[in-house]
C-alpha positions, 0 to 999 in steps of 0.5 A: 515821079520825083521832081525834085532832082530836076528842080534843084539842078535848076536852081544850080543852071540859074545861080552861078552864085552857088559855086562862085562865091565859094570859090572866092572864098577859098582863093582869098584864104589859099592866097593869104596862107600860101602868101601871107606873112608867118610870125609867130612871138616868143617862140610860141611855136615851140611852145606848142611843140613842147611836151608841156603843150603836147595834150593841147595840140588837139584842141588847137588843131581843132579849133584852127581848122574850125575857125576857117570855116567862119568866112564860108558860113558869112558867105553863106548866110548872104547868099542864102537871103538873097537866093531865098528872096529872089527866087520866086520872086523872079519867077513872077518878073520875068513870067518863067512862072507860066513855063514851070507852070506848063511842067507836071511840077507842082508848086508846093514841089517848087517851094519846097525844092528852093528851101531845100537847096537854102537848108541843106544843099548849100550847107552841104557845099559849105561843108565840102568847101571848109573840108577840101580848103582845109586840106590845102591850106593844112597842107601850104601851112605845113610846107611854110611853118616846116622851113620856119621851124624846122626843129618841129615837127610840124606834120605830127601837130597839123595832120592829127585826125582826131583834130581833124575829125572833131572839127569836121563833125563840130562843123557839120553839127552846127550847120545841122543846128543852124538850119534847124533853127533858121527854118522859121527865118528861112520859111519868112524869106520865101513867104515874102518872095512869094507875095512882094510885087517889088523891092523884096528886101523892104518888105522882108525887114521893113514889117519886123522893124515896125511891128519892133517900133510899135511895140517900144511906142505902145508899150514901151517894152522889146519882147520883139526885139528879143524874140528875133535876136534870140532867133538870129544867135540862140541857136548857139548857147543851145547847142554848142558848151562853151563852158568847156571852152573856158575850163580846158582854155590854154595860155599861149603868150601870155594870153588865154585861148578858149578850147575844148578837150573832146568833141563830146565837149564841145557839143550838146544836142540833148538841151538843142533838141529838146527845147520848145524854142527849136519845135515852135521855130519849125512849126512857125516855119511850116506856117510861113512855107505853106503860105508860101506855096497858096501865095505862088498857086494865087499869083501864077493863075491871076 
């Protein structure tokens, strides 16, 4: 029987966090759009209408649709380490552990069901989130920018679906990217759940700070420092072309803003999927996630 349905609608019943945090995210953005302050210098806006600009409303589409998602993969990124440091954790301090063990539920069905809900289930939110927000703050951003400048069409500009599509698929590539290459990140989260009796966020940082320490001391060298740093932001020079950014870049009021003219650009799967950075990560995360599991069978029978 598969379990896993059940098990990740647990992890919903026992973190409202998943759908507040969100939420808020998206009253702060809707808030600011339908009341914050529109200005716009040199008639940019004009600018942008204009067929001089008019090959170039794509990719500013794109990329301000894109860049709304930025707050919601913060918000994100937070509450997936604490969700992954607390969640077997907590099963041991408040002995839950003892009623899950008394279910047909295996532990490695329990481990895998919380990274689950960490690499896919909440990116997957994140993406519906960023989708359904873009719709409204288009939609508020068009009726406002419309009685701003009411010689523009601005409907035409805000509702292209090819900027529309590319942005939603550049999103939706990147969370694929970035939980791929997280996993190892991911898989240490649990582990240090699993194992820690208690202040869970020392343990996790606290070991690769020493170990980082040690290495400067002895050896005066930081291949450590960036292992881990490569680990936190390689993922993007891997697999996102931001050299296309600069060569299709546009100036708007003086000032020279990066894009990208195709999707197809923008992205480049074959140097992320083929790199032995992103395979050892995911072998290494295999690693910490069985550790993981033969810690949680340990502790819940001692």
């Amino acid at each position: 029987m598969n379990h896993m349905p059940l098990l990740v609608r647990r992890e919903f019943w026992e973190h409202r966090s998943f759908v507040i945090a969100p939420a808020i995210v998206a009253a702060i953005l809707l808030i600011g759009v339908t009341f914050g302050h529109v200005e716009f210098g040199n008639n940019s806006l004009d600018k942008l209408a204009s067929p001089e600009f008019a090959s170039k409303q794509y990719s500013v589409m794109t990329g301000i649709l894109s860049v709304v998602a930025l707050p919601y993969l913060i918000s994100m990124g937070f509450l997936t380490v604490f969700y992954l440091l607390d969640s077997l954790y907590a099963d041991r301090k408040d002995r839950s552990v003892l009623f899950w063990k008394s279910l047909p539920v295996s532990d490695r069905e329990t481990v895998i069901s919380k990274l689950v809900v960490a690499a896919i289930v909440l990116p997957l939110m994140t993406f519906a989130a960023v989708l359904v927000t873009n719709v409204l703050f288009s939609f508020i951003g068009s009726l406002r920018l419309s009685s701003y400048a009411e010689h523009v069409n601005i409907w035409s500009i805000v509702w292209q679906p090819s900027a529309w599509f590319s942005a939603h698929a550049l999103l939706l590539y990147s969370l694929v990217a970035m939980m791929l290459w997280y996993l190892p990140i991911l898989g240490w989260l649990l582990l240090v759940s699993a194992w820690a009796r208690r202040a869970v966020i020392l343990w996790a940082v606290l070991p690769p700070l020493a170990i980082i320490f040690l290495e400067h001391v002895l050896f005066e060298t930081s291949y450590v420092a960036h292992l881990l740093k490569d680990r936190f932001i390689g993922w993007f020079h891997l697999a996102i072309n931001t050299n296309a950014a600069a060569e299709h870049a546009m100036v708007l009021d003086g000032e020279r803003i990066p894009m990208t003219g195709r999707l197809i650009d923008a992205i480049d799967p074959a140097t992320f999927f083929s790199s032995p950075r992103l395979w050892l990560g995911i072998v290494v995360a295999a690693g910490f996630i069985w550790l993981a599991i033969l810690l949680r069978r340990r502790y819940s029978e001692t």
